[in-house]
C-alpha distance (Angstrom), angle and dihedral (degrees) to the residues before:
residue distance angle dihedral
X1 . . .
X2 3.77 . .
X3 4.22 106.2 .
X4 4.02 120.0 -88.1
X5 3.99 99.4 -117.3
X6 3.68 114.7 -144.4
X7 3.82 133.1 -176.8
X8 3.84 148.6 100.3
X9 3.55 97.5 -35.3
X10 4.04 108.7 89.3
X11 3.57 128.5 -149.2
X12 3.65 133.4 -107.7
X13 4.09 82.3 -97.9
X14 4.18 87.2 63.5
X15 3.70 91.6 40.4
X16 3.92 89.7 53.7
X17 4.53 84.9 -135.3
X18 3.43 116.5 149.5
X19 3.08 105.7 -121.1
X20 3.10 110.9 158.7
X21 3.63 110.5 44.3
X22 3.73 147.9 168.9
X23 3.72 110.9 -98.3
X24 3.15 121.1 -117.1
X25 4.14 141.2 -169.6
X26 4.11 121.6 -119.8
X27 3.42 87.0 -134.5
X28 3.29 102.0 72.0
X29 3.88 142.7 16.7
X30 3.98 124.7 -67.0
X31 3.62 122.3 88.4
X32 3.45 105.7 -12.5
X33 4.01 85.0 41.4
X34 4.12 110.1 -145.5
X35 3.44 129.2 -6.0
X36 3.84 120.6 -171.5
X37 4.35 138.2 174.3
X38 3.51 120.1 71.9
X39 4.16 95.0 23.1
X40 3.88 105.7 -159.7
X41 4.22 125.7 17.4
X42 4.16 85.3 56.6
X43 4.04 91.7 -129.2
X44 3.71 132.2 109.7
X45 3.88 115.7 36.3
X46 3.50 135.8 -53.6
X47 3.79 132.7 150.7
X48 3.68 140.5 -98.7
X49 3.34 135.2 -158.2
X50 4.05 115.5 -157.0
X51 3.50 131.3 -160.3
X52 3.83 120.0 -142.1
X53 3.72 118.1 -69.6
X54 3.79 88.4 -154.1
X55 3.68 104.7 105.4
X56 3.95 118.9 167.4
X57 3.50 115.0 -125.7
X58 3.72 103.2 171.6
X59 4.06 96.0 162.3
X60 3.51 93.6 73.0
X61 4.12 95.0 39.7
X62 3.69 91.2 124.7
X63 3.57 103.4 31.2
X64 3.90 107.0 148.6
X65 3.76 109.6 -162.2
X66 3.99 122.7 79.3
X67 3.68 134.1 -135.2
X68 3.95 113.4 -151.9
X69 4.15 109.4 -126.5
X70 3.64 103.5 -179.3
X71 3.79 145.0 -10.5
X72 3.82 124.2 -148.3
X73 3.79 145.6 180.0
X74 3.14 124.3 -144.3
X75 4.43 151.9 179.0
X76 3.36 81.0 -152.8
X77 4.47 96.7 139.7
X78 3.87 123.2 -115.6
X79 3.84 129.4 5.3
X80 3.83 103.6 -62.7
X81 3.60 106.2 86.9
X82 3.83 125.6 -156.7
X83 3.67 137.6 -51.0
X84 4.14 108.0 -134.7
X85 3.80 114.1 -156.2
X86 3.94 121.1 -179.7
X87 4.16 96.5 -177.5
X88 3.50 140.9 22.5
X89 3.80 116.2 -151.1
X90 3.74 116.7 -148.3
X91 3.47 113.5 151.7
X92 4.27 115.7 83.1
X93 3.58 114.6 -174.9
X94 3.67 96.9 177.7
X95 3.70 93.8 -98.4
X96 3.68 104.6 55.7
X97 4.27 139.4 1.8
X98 3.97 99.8 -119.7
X99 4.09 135.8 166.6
X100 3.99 109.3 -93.8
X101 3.54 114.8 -129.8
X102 3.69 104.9 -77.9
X103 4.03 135.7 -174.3
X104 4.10 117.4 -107.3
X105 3.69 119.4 -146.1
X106 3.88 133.9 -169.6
X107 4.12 96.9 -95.9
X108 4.05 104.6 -91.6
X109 3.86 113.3 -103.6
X110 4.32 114.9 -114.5
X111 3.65 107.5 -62.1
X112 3.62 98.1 16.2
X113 4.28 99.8 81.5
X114 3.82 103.0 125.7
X115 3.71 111.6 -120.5
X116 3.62 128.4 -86.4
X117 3.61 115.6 -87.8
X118 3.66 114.4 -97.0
X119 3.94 98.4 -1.0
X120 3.58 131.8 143.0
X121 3.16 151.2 -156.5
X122 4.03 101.8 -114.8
X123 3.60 89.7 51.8
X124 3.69 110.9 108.0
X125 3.91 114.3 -123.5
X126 4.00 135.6 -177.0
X127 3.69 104.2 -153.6
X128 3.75 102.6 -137.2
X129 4.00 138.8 -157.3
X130 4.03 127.1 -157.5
X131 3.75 135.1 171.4
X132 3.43 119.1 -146.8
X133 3.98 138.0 -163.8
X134 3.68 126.3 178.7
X135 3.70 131.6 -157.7
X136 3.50 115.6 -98.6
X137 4.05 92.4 -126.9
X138 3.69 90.0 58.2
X139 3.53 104.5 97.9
X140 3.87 124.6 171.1
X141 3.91 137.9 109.1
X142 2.99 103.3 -113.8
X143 4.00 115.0 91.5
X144 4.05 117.6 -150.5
X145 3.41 124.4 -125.9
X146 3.72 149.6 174.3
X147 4.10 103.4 -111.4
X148 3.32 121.1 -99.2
X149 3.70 97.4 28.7
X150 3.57 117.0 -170.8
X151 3.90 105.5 -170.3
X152 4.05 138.5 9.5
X153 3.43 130.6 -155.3
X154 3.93 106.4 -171.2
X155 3.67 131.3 137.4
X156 3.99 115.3 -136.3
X157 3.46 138.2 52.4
X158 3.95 112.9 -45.7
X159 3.43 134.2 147.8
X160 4.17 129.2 -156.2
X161 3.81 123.9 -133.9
X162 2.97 107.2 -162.0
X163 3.63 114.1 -160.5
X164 4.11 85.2 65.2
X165 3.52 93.8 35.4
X166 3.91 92.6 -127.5
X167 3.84 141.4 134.4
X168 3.51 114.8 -132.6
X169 3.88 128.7 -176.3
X170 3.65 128.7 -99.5
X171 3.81 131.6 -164.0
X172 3.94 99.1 6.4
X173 4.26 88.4 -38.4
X174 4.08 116.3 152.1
X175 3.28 149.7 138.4
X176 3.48 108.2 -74.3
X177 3.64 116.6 134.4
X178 4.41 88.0 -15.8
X179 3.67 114.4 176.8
X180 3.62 112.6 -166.3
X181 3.44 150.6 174.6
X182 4.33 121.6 -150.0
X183 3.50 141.1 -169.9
X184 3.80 121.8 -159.6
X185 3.48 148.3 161.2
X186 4.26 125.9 -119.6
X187 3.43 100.7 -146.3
X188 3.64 113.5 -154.5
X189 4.14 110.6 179.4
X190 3.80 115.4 175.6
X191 3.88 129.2 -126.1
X192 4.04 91.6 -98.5
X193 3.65 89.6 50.1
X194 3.43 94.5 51.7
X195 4.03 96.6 38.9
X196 4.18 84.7 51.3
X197 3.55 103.9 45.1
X198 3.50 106.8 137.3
X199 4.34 120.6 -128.5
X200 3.33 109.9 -71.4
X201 4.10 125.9 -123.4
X202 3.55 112.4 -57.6
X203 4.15 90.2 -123.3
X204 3.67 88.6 55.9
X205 3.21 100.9 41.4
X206 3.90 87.8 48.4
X207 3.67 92.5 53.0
X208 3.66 111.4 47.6
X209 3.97 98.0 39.1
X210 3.54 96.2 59.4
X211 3.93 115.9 118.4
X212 3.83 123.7 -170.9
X213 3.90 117.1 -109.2
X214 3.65 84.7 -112.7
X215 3.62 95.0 73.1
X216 3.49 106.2 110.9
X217 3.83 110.6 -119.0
X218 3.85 92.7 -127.5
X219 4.09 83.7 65.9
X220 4.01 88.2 67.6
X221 4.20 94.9 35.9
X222 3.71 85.4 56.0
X223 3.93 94.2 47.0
X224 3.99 81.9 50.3
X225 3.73 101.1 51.3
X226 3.86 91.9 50.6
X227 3.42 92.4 50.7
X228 3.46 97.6 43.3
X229 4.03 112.4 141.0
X230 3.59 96.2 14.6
X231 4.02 117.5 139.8
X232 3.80 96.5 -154.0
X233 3.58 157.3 28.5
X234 4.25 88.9 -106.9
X235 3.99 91.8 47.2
X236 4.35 79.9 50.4
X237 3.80 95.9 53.1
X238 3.44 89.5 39.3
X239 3.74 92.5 55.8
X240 3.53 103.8 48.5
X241 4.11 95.0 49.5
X242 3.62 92.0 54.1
X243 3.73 84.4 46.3
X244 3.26 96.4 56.9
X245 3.62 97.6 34.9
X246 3.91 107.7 48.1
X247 3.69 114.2 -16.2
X248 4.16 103.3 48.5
X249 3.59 96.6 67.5
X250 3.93 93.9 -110.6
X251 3.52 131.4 169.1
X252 3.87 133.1 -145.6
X253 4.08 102.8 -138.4
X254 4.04 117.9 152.5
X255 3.81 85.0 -176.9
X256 4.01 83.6 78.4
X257 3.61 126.1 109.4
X258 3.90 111.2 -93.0
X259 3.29 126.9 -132.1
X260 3.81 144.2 107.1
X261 3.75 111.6 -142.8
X262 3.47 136.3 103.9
X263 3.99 101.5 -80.8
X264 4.34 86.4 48.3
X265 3.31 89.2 46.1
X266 3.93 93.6 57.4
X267 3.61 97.6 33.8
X268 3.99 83.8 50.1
X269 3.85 92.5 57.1
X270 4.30 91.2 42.0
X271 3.72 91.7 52.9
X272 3.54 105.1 29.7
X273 3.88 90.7 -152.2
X274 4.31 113.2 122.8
X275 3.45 149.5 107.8
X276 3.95 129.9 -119.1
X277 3.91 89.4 -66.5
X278 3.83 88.5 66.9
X279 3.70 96.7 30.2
X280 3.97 94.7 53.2
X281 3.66 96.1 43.5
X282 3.36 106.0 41.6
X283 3.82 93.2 57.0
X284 3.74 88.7 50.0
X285 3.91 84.8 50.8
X286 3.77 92.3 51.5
X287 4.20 89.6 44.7
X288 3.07 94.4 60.5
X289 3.40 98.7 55.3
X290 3.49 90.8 55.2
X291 3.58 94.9 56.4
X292 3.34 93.3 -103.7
X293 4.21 112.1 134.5
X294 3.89 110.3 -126.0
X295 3.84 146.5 161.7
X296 4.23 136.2 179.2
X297 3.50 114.3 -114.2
X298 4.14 111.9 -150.1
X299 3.78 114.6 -148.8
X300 3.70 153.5 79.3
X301 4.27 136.6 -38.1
X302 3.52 103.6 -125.0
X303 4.07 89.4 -99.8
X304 3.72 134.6 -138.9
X305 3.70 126.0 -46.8
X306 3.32 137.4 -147.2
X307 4.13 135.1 -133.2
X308 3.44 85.0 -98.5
X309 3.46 105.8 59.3
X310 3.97 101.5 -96.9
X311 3.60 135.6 132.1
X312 3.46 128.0 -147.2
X313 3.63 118.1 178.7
X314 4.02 124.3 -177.3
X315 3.40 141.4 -169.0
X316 4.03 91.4 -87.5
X317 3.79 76.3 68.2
X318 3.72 94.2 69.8
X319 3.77 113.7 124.8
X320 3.51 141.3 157.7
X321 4.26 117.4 -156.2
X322 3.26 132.2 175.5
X323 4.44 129.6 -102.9
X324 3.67 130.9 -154.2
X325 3.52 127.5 -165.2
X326 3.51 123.7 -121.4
X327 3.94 127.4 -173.8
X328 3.74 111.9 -124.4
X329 3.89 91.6 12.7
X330 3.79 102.2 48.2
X331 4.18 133.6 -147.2
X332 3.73 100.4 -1.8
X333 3.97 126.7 -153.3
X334 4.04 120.5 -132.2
X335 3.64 132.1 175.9
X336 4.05 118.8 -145.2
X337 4.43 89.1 146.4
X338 4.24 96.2 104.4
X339 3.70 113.7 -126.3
X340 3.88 94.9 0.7
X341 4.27 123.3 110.5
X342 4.13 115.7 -24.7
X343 3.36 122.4 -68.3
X344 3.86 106.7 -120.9
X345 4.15 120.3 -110.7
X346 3.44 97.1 -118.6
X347 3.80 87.6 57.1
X348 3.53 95.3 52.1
X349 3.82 124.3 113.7
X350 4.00 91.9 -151.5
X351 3.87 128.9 26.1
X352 3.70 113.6 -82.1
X353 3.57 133.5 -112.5
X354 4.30 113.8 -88.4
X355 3.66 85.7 -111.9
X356 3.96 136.7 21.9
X357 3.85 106.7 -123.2
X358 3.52 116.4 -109.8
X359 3.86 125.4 -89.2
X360 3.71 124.8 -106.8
X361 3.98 118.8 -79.0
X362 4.07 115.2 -55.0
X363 3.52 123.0 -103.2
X364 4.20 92.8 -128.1
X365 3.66 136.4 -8.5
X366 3.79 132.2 -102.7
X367 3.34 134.2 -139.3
X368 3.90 90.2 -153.7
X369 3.76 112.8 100.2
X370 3.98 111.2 -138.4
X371 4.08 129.6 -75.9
X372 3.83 87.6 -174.9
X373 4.07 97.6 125.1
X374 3.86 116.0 179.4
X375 3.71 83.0 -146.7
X376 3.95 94.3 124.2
X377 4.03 104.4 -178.8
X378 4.26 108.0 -165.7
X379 3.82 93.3 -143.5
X380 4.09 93.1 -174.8
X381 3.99 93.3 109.1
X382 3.55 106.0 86.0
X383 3.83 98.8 -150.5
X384 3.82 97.9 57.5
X385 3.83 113.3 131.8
X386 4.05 82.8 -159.3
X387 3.87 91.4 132.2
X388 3.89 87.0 -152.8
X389 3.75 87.6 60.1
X390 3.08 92.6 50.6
X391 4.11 104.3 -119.0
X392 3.48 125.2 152.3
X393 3.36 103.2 -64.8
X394 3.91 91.8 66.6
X395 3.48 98.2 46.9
X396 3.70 113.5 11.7
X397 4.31 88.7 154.3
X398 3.72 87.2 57.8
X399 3.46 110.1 108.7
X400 3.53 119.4 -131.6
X401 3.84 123.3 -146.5
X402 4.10 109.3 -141.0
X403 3.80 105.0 -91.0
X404 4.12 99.8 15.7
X405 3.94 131.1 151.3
X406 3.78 86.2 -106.1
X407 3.52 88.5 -167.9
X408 3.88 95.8 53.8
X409 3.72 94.1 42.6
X410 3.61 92.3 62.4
X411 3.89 95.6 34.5
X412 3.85 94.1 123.1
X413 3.42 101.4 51.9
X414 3.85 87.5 40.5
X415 3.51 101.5 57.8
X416 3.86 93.2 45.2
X417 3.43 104.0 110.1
X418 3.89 86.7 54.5
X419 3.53 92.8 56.8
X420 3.63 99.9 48.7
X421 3.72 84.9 52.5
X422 3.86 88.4 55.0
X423 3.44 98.9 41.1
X424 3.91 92.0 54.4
X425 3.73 86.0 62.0
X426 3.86 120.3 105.9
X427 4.03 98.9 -96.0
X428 3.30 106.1 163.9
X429 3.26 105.7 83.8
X430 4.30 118.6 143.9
X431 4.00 104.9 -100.5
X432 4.26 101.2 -135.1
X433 3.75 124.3 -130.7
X434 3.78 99.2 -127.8
């Protein structure tokens, strides 16, 4: 038998994720709670409201062995792999972080995503291609996925939500045994951008920094005090991950209490004792009350990988982490868990190393040889002729709407050639139980 890998990163029994779950249909309640609009065929839009995927499972806290979830492939530049998130939470009510009630959509045909929200077009981007294959015992609705995707290729019955930029499962639809094909974008703001980002809409900004009156008022005084002397929203962010991560006193324990409301959230910053449950929404908790718009994404670390150039990523790879919103840059990833996933460049507080060090020993070996290139193509000018980036030499009978990404509208088409190389690859491979 293949070997049991242990470590830092916790399983979705630690994180408290459901994920495993019973399936459920859009049409009705369950899961994914109610969906209404177009009541039978399962196209057009319609709405659905989700309960919390947070679940506690304390039994199996310290559960040592792994179970494999997925394995992908990916252009993806550099060492570090890819986060996969299948839900955003952005609704705190005091007792719990949950999905709002959001509108579902038939998934958008190539070339017809809708932008990310809040990017522009000085923002440097890699446009980026993965393959993905799940196991077949992995059963949920929820569909992971590098964030912002710009294109799917799946067969079954999905729909997009936009506003999270996630597929979710309709009439009885998950994961089990997916193969896939995604497009995405590597967003790679600088400091300055970051530091001058200008206020964000007032509906945004209105939605995603509200707290619940239950929120004790310590919670914000806390948020202020680490902040203290910072200039803007960047220096804010900044502040609170590294508190939470190295210079508050935190420790990583998944033998804590889970939980996300108000009273864990307090106890949480008293004891200084969690895992990335606490860590992610706590600094959301505190963002907000510094004006400063933010959500929890619920997913995956990008995994381990092998010499080959495969991922595998398990359910010790569960994590949840927190995402701020930035205008002219968009929903932005930091770190403040210690020890768990990467924390992203533009969140560092010193210039990183020329190359993330490798992961920890792969589960399995491929047969695959690598499709990492370090070719990283900055596709932010919107006159390149760089047909990876999409310009006009890719897709000169695109249309172009006055003012559009023209790299992201033409993201399909211009990361073609790097699918075709993925796809030629030997994917079908037998996912193990482990």
């Amino acid at each position: 038998p293949a070997p049991v890998r242990t470590g830092r990163r916790i399983g979705a029994v630690a994180l408290g994720i459901a994920l495993i779950v019973p399936v459920t249909d859009l049409t009705g309640p369950g899961l994914l709670g109610e969906r209404t609009g177009d009541g039978g065929s399962g196209g057009g839009s319609g709405t659905i409201s989700a309960v919390n995927p947070l679940v506690s499972l304390q039994d199996s806290l310290n559960r040592p062995e792994d179970r494999e979830v997925l394995r992908y492939r990916t252009t993806a530049p550099g060492n570090s792999g890819l986060y996969l998130r299948f839900v955003s939470l952005d609704k705190f009510d005091g007792t719990a972080w949950k999905p709002s009630e959001r509108r579902v959509q038939d998934v958008p045909e190539p070339r017809r995503w809708p932008l990310p929200a809040g990017l522009a077009t000085d923002v440097p981007v890699t446009p980026v291609s993965t393959v993905l294959s799940t196991a077949e015992w992995y059963r949920q609705n929820w569909l992971p996925l590098p964030y912002p995707v710009t294109g799917v290729e799946i067969e079954g019955r999905w729909r997009f939500e936009p506003e999270g930029r996630t597929l979710v499962g309709d009439r009885r639809q998950t994961t089990a045994g997916a193969r896939y094909t995604v497009t995405s974008l590597q967003v790679e703001p600088t400091a300055e951008q970051l530091r001058n980002a200008p206020r964000p809409p007032a509906d945004l900004l209105e939605e995603y920094t509200r707290v619940p009156d239950s929120l004790p008022g310590e919670v914000a005084e806390q948020a202020r005090r680490v902040t203290a002397g910072a200039s803007d929203d960047y220096e804010r962010a900044r502040r609170l991950q590294d508190w939470f991560a190295s210079s508050g006193g935190f420790r990583y324990d998944t033998e804590v209490e889970s939980g996300t409301g108000s009273t864990a959230i307090t106890r949480f910053l008293r004891n200084k004792e969690g895992f990335c449950v606490h860590f992610a929404f706590s600094m959301a908790a505190m963002a907000r009350t510094l004006d400063v718009p933010a959500r929890v994404a619920v997913g995956y670390t990008p995994g381990v990988r092998d010499a080959n150039g495969t991922w595998s990523v398990g359910l010790q790879d569960a994590h949840a982490w927190p995402e701020l919103y930035f205008e002219g840059i968009g929903w932005t990833r930091f770190e403040p868990t210690p020890d768990r996933g990467s924390v992203p460049e533009y969140a560092r507080q010193e210039a990183p190393d020329p190359e993330v060090a490798e992961p920890e020993a792969p589960r399995s070996p491929a047969a695959a040889p690598s499709t990492d290139t370090g070719d990283r193509r900055k596709c932010n000018d919107p006159d390149s002729t760089d047909p990876a980036c999409g310009g006009p030499a890719a897709s000169a009978d695109v249309p172009q709407d006055p003012g559009v990404f023209t790299a992201r509208t033409a993201l399909v088409t211009a990361a073609s050639a790097l699918l075709a190389a993925l796809l030629a690859l030997p994917m079908l491979w037998r996912i193990r139980v482990r």
